[in-house]
Structures are given as structure tokens and as C-alpha cells.
C-alpha positions in Angstrom: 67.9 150.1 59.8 70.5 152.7 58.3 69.4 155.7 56.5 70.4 159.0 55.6 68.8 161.8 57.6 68.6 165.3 56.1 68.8 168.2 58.7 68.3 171.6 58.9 69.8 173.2 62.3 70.1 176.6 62.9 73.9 178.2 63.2 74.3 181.7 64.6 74.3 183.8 67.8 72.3 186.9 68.6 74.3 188.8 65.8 72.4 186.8 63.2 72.7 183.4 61.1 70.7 181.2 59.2 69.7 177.1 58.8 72.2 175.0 57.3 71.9 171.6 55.4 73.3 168.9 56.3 73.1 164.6 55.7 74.1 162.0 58.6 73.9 158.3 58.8 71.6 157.2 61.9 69.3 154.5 62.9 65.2 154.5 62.9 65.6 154.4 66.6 67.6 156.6 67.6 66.7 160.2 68.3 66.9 163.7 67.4 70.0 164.2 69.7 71.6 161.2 69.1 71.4 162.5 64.8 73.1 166.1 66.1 75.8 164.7 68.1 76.9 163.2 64.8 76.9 166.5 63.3 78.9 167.3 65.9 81.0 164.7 66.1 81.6 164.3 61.9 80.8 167.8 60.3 80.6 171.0 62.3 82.5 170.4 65.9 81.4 173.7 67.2 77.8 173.1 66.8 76.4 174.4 70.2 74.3 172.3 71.7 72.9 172.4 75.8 72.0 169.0 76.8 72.6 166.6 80.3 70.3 163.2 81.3 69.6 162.3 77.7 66.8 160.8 79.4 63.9 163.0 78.8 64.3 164.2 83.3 66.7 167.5 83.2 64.6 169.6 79.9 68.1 170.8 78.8 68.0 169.8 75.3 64.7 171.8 74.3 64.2 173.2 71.0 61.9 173.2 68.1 61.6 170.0 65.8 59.7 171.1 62.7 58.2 174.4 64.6 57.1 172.3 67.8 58.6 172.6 71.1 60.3 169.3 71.9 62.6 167.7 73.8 65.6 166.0 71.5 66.4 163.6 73.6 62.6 162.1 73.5 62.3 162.8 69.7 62.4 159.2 68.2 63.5 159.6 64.2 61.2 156.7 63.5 58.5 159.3 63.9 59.5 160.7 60.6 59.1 159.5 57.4 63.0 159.0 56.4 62.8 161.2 53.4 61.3 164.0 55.5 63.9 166.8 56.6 64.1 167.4 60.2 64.8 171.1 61.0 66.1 171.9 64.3 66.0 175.6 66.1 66.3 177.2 69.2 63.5 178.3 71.5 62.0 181.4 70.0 60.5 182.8 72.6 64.0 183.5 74.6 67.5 185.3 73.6 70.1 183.8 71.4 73.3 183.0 72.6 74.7 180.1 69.7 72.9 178.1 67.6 70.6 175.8 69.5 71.6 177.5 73.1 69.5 179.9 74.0 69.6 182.3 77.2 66.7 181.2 79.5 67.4 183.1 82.5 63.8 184.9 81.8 62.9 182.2 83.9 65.0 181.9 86.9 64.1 185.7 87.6 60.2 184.9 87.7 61.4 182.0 90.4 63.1 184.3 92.5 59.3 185.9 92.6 57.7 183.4 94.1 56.5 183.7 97.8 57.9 180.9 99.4 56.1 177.8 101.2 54.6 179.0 104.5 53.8 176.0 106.7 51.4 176.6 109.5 52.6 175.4 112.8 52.7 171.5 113.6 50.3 169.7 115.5 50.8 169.5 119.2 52.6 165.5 118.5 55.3 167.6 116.5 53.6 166.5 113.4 51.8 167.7 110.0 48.9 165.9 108.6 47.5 166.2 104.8 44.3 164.2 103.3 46.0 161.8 100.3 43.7 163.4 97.9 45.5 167.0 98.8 49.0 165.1 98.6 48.2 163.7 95.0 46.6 167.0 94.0 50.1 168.7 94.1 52.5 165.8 93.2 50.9 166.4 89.5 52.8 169.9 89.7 56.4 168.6 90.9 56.3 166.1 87.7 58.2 169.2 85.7 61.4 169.3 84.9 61.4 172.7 83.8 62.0 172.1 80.2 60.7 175.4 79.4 58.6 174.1 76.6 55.2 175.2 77.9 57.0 178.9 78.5 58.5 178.9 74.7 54.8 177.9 73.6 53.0 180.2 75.4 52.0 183.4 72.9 51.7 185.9 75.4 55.3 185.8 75.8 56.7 184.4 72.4 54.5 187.0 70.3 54.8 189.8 72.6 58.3 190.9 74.4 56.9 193.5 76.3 54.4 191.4 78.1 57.3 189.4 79.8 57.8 191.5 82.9 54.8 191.1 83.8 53.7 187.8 83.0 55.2 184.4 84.4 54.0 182.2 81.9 52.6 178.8 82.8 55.6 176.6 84.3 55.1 179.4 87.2 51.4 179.8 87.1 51.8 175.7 88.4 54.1 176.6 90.7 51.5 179.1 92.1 48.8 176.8 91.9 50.6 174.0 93.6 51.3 176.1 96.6 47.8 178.0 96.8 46.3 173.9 97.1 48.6 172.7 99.6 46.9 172.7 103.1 49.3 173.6 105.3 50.6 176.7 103.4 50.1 180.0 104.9 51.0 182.3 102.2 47.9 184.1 99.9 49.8 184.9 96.2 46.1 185.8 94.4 46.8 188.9 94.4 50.3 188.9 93.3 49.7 186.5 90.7 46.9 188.7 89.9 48.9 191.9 89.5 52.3 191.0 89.1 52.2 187.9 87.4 49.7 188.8 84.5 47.1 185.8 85.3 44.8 187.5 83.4 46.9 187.8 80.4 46.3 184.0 80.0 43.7 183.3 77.7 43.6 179.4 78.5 44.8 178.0 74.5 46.0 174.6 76.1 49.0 175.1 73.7 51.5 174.5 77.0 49.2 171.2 78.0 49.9 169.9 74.4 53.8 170.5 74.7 54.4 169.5 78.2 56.8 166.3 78.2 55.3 165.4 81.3 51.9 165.1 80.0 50.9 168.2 83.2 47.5 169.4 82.6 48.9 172.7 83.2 45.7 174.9 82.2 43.1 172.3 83.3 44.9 171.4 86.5 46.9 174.2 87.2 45.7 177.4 85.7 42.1 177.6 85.5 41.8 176.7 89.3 44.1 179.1 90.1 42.1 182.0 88.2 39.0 180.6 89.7 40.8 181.0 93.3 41.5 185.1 92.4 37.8 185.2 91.0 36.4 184.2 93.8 38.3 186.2 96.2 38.1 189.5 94.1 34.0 189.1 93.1 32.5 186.5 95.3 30.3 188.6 97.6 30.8 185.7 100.1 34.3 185.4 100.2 35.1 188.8 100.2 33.0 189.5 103.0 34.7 186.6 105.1 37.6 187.8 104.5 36.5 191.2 105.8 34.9 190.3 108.7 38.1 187.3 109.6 40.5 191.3 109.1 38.2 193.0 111.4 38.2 190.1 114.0 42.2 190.1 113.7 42.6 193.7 114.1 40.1 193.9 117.0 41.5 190.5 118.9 45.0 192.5 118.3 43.6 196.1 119.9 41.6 193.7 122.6 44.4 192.1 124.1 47.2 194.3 123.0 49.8 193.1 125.5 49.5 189.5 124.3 49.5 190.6 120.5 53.1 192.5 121.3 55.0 189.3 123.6 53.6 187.1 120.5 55.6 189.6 117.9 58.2 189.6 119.8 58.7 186.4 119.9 58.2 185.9 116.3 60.8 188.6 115.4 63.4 187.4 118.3 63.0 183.8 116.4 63.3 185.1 113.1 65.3 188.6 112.8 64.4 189.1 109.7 60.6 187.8 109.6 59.1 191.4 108.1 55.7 190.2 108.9 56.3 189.8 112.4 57.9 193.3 112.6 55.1 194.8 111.1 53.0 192.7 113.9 54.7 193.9 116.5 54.4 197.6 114.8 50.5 197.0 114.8 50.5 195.5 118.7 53.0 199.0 119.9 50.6 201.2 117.7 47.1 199.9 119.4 48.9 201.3 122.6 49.9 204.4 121.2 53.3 204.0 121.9 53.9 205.0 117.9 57.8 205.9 118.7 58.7 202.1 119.2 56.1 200.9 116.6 57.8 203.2 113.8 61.2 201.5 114.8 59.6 198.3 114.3 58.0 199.1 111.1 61.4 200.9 110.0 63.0 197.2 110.4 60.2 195.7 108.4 61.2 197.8 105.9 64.8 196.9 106.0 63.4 192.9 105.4 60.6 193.6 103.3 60.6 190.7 100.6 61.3 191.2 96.6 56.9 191.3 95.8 55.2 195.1 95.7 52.7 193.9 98.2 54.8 193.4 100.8 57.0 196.6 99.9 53.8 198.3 100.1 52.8 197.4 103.0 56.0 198.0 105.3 56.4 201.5 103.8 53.3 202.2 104.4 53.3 200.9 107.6 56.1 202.9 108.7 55.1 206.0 107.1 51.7 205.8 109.4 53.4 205.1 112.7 56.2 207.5 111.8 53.3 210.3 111.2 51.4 208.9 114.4 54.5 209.2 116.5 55.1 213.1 115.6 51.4 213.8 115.8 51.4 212.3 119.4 54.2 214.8 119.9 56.6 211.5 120.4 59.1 212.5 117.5 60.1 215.7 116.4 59.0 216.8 112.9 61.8 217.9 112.1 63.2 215.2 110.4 60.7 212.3 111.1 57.6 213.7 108.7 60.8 214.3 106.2 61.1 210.8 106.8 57.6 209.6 106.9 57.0 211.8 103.2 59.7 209.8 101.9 58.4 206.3 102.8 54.8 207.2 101.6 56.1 208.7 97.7 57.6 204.9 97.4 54.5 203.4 99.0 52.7 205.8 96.6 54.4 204.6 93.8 53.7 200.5 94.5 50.0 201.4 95.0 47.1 201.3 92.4 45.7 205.1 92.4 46.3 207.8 95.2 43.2 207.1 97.2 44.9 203.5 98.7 46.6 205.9 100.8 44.6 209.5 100.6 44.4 208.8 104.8 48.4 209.0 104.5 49.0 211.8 103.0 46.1 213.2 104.6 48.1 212.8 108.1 50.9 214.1 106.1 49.6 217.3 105.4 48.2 218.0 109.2 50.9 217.1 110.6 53.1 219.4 108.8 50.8 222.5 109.0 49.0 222.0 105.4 45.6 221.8 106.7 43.4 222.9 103.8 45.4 219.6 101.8 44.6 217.5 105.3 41.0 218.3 105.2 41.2 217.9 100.7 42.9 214.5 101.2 40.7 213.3 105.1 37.4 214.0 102.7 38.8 212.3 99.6 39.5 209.2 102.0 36.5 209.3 103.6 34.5 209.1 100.2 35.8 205.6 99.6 34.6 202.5 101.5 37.1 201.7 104.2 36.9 199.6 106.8 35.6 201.3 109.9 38.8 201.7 111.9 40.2 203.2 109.0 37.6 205.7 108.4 37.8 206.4 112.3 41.1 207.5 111.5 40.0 209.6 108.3 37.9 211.1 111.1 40.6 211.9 113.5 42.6 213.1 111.0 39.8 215.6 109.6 39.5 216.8 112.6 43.1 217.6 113.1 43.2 219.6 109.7 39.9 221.5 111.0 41.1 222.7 113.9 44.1 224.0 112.6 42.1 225.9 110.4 40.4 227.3 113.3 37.1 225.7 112.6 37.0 224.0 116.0 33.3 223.7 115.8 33.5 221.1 112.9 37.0 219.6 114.1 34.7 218.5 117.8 32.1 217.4 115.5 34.8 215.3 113.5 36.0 213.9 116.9 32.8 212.4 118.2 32.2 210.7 114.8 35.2 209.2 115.1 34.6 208.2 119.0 31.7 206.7 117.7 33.7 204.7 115.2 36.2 203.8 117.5 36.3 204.9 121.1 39.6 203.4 122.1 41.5 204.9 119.0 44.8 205.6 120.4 45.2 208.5 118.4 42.2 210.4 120.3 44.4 211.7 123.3 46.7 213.7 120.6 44.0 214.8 118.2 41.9 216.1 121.4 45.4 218.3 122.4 45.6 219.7 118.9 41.7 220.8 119.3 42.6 222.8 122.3 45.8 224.4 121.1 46.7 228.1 119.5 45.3 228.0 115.8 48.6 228.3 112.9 47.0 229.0 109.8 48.6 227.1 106.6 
């Protein structure tokens, strides 16, 4: 059945603009789009409109029917009472660029965030193998189309501006879920999702559930597992001491069979050039044999592929800060201009970290090794005041010592040493700290 329609569509760009009126002929079954393209087509030919499938699979012609998110194409007019006036306007939550077009690339930039699928390796037949219930688990999440809907729904971002670069709203938050569930990824993104993407920020509404074409249960599904996941590895005394004790066994396999741990790095790196966590492998395997000149050069290339997340920034410069301030400690690199080198790669490592005590051991070094020992012994005490894994307060420990004895205080400095010995007798630092004991006192 014929009818006339009355519309209200939105005309302007990011200058300004306003709703206009306007009356079509359509049919009770056709749909929102269909009703603009004769407005198009009949009235105003340079009505801007994005659009592609016209079959509810691309989400290009989102906007807001009445004030609700919707797809046009899937927006029957029969679900209107014919003397009701349909208004029609752009997603608020994103930019303006002409009348129902709006500039989404918000979006694609919190894509390019993601940590991408890790597999582990295949089975010995060449093969992968997945339960069906993990298969189905994630096939809910590849349903999007990436409409945007949820995104343009989601009050954190369409209230708040500022919140947006740090918070990747829910189409992403499924994205991260789908990939923390599937078995055979490697990758851990709780913390990134955690601090980056602004997890928390989501106070679980169900307003992007109620919007999503697809009928995802994006919060139920998606989001509330995923915050359980960071819950339970930041406060779950269990997890987190797993995860502990699985580091330790890592680190201690990797200073156990050093030579093994190095021909596996190298490997991974020859493979894969530009694989940053195999460099910083290899970095670890050279370090455990003291042999801090090649493990800085390894760290440097880590560095030079470190991927776009903080976490992984932080980690390489730190890394090669550390073996950088090792190597000139060990008397393997001048100072002059490594530790100029080393203090440049720890002030950005210093700015991706939390507070300054993530990496009081660093500057600690820092200091001793450049001849600031009352700072070394400052910073060594600061680190040692936190709870660190023991290798790392071994190294605290060395580096105390270090700062003591160029003080003159060799007394304390020995003192400093054993504890550390004790900690970890086959630090590979020892050997240099023990020739700094011994040598003519510089005072700071």
C-alpha cells in the first residue's frame, strides 16, 4: 500500500546545518533507505548518503532512526505508524563530514591496536585441534559487520570526547574477547585492554547488546568475561601466584640451559627478522652468560621492531637500557657514549611505565655506573623496598653494592654482595660488581 511518508533528515557538514522536512511516496514494505533514495532521487540530489549490500551484511548505512542506532537498510517503514515522521541523523558519537556521512575512522585506529592472533605451534601431524564448544564460543564474535552501532551507543564515548583515546568501545572489547578464548592463541592483551583500552571505563549498560544488528551478546558474551579474565589475573591470589612461579620457572629454565635458550632465539629471529620477542629472547639467553655487549645489540633490534602497544615498547627499551648499562658495567662498552645511550632508552621506558619505582633498579644502575653513587644507593634502596621477584632484587643487591663501594663504604658494599650471592649465586653480573669492590674509590 502507497502512502506519503514525512521525513526529517539531517543536511549539513561539520560547519553546521539543521533537519529538513520533507514528503515521499513509498510502500509499507519498503525500508528506511529505500524512502531516502527517493529523496535523493526526486528532491535534494546531493543528499549524502554512505551505503553498499542493502542487505543488512556491510553496516554502511548506519544512523539514527528516531534517536536509535539502526541500520536503514533493515528499518522496515511498516514499523511505523504512517502518520508518524521518521527523522533520520548521523551517528553522534563520530565527526561530521555531510549530512548522514560521518567520519568513522575513530575506529580503524583502535583496530590497528590490536595484538594480533598468535597461534601456538602445530601438532607433530602438521595439524591444530580445537574442542567444538571453543570453536562455537568465538564464531558468536565474527557475526559483526562492524556497523558501528554498538560504538555510537556506547556513552562513554558519545557523552565524553576525551575518553576516546583511551577507550575502544565494545565492537573492540569482542574483538579482545574472541581472541583471549581461542585456544591456540599465544598472545595475553589483559593488561592492554586493562590500561590502554579503558576496560574499566565500561560500566556494563547492555545499551550496545540492545543495538547490535546481529543480535551479539556483546556485554554478556563478550565483555563481562573479558573483565572477569583481568580480575582474576590482577586479584586472584591463585592466579597471580601461578603466573609468578610459571615467570620464575621460565627465567630459571632460560639461565639453566643458557646455550639452548640462545640457538632457540636465534632461530626464532633468523625465521622472523623482525619478531621483537624473539630478539628480546635472545637478549635474555646472551645476558644469562654475561656476554651483555651482544645482548644490548639484540635488545637495540627489538627496539627497532617493537610493536605499536606501550607494553611492548616498554619492555624493549627497557630491555636494552639494562643490557646496555650491564655491558658498560662489565667494562664491555665504553661509557662514553653507551650510558648516554642507555639514559636515553630508560627516560622513554620511564615515560610508558606506571610510577618510577617499575624501574628504580634502572636508574639505579644508571647512576653507579656513571659515578652518581649517593643516587645508586637512593634509587638500589628505593627498589629494594618494593616486592620484586628474587632475581630482581639480587640485582637491586649487586647494584647497591656497586654504589657502596664507590662511596668507599666497602664494608657494606661486601655485605651487599653476599646477600645478593645468596639470592642468586650464578648472577652474571657478580664477576664485575666484585672488580668494582676492589678498585680505587671516585667519590660522586
Amino acid at each position: 500500500m502507497a502512502y506519503d511518508l514525512s521525513m526529517r533528515v539531517w543536511r549539513g557538514d561539520s560547519s553546521g546545518g539543521g533537519l529538513q522536512d520533507f514528503t515521499v511516496s513509498v510502500e509499507e514494505e519498503e525500508v528506511v533507505l529505500d524512502a531516502l533514495f527517493k529523496v535523493q532521487a526526486e528532491q535534494v540530489g546531493d543528499l549524502a548518503i554512505r551505503w553498499n549490500c542493502k542487505a543488512g551484511k556491510c553496516g554502511s548505512c548506519s544512523a539514527e532512526i528516531n534517536g536509535r542506532p539502526r541500520l536503514m537498510c533493515m528499518t522496515r517503514l511498516n514499523v511505523f505508524d504512517p502518520s508518524e515522521t521518521i527523522t533520520v541523523t548521523p551517528l553522534r558519537t563520530f565527526p561530521l563530514i555531510k549530512d548522514l556521512v560521518t567520519d568513522v575512522s575513530f575506529n580503524y585506529e583502535m583496530a590497528k591496536k590490536v595484538p594480533a592472533f598468535a597461534p601456538q605451534p602445530r601438532e607433530a601431524d602438521g595439524t591444530y585441534r580445537m574442542m567444538q564448544t571453543d570453536v562455537e564460543r568465538g564464531q558468536e564474535f565474527r557475526k559483526c559487520i562492524e556497523c558501528w552501532l554498538c560504538q555510537d551507543t556506547c556513552h562513554v564515548i558519545r557523552d565524553h570526547e576525551e575518553n576516546k583515546p583511551a577507550f575502544a568501545g565494545p565492537r573492540f572489547f569482542i574483538r579482545y574477547a574472541e581472541l583471549e578464548m581461542h585456544p591456540l592463541d599465544t598472545n595475553d592483551r589483559r593488561q592492554l585492554v586493562q590500561d590502554q583500552m579503558g576496560l574499566g571505563l565500561c560500566n556494563i549498560t547492555k545499551c550496545c547488546t540492545e543495538v547490535c544488528p546481529e543480535n551479539i551478546k556483546i556485554t554478556d558474551n563478550g565483555i563481562i568475561p573479558l573483565k572477569e579474565r583481568v580480575v582474576d589475573r590482577q586479584y586472584d591470589p591463585l592466579v597471580w601466584l601461578g603466573s609468578r612461579i610459571s615467570r620464575r620457572d621460565r627465567r630459571e629454565a632460560s639461565a639453566d640451559d643458557s646455550g639452548t635458550a640462545e640457538e632457540s632465539a636465534r632461530q626464532q629471529v633468523t625465521s622472523s627478522p623482525k619478531d621483537r620477542a624473539g630478539h628480546l629472547a635472545l637478549a635474555e639467553s646472551l645476558g644469562a652468560q654475561g656476554r651483555w655487549k651482544e645482548a644490548s645489540e639484540s635488545s637495540r633490534q627489538a627496539v627497532a621492531t617493537r610493536s605499536r602497544t606501550k607494553g611492548s615498547q616498554l619492555s624493549a627499551l627497557s630491555t636494552h637500557a639494562w643490557t646496555l648499562l650491564c655491558a658498560v658495567e662489565a667494562g664491555q662498552l665504553p661509557a662514553d657514549p653507551y650510558a648516554d645511550q642507555a639514559a636515553d632508552a630508560l627516560r622513554q621506558a620511564q615515560r610508558l611505565a606506571s610510577t618510577g619505582t617499575v624501574l628504580a633498579g634502572h636508574h639505579a644502575l644508571l647512576a653507579a655506573v656513571t659515578g652518581r653513587y649517593a643516587d645508586g644507593e637512593r634509587q638500589a634502596n628505593e627498589a629494594l623496598s618494593w616486592d620484586r621477584p628474587k632475581r630482581e632484587r639480587a640485582d637491586s643487591l649487586l647494584t647497591l653494592a656497586r654504589s657502596l663501594a664507590g662511596s668507599g663504604r666497602r664494608e657494606e658494599a661486601a655485605q651487599a654482595l653476599e646477600e645478593s650471592r645468596a639470592l642468586w649465586p650464578d648472577n652474571p653480573r657478580i664477576a664485575g660488581v666484585e672488580r668494582h669492590l676492589h678498585s680505587p674509590v671516585t667519590a660522586d
